[in-house]
C-alpha positions, 0 to 999 in steps of 0.5 A: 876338767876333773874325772869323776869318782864314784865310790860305793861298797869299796868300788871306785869308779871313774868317768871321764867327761868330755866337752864342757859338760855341766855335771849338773845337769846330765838328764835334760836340764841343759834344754829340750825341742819340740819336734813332729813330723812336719819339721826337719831333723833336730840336732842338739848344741854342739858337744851336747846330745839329746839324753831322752825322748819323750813320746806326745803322740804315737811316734815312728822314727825316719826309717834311715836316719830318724834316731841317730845314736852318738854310739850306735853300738851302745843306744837303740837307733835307725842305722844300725841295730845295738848290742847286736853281738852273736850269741855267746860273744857278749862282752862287758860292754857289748850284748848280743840280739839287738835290732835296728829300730825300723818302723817301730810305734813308740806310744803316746806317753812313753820316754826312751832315754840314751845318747843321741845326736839326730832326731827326724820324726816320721810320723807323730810328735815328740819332745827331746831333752838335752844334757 
């Protein structure tokens, strides 16, 4: 696999692939599920991850393992709270005052997007796309 180059305002920027990704389809096109409350956690295909969300009701995320980040540094998820760095000790990379997401509604209508490798409802329903 080749890296990908980006150049814009004499900047070029690299980003290296991992997996048989298609770069052509980063932002859902590899799929989507369907999940709510009354099923089991869903998983993405293997070397994949779910790349947004998309609430069709209001939906509460499985308070421990409901949102599970592939970083759970960088994307908002249910085990650990990201960019949670102390103030003043941000980096590049890494913000600070971030928290875990627990009990939180996300409403009816809304897409939250990210890198995730499990998704289990609470409560609500929800379709996951996968890139």
């Amino acid at each position: 696999m080749s890296d990908l180059k980006i150049t814009h305002a004499g900047t070029v920027q690299t980003q290296t692939r991992r997996g048989p990704m298609n770069p052509a389809a980063p932002f859902g096109q590899a799929g989507s599920v369907y999940t709510d409350a009354d099923d089991d956690a869903i998983v993405p295909p293997l070397n994949q991850v779910f790349v947004a969300i998309t609430m069709v009701d209001d939906c509460v995320f499985d308070s421990s393992s409901g949102l599970i980040a592939e970083d759970a540094n960088k994307f908002i998820n249910t085990e650990t709270a990201a960019h949670d760095a102390a103030s003043g000790a941000e980096t590049s990379v890494l913000g600070s005052g971030g928290l875990v997401v627990d009990s939180v509604i996300f409403p009816a209508g809304m897409t939250i997007y990210g890198r995730w490798t499990e998704i289990d409802v609470g409560s609500g329903g929800c379709v996951a796309y996968i890139g």
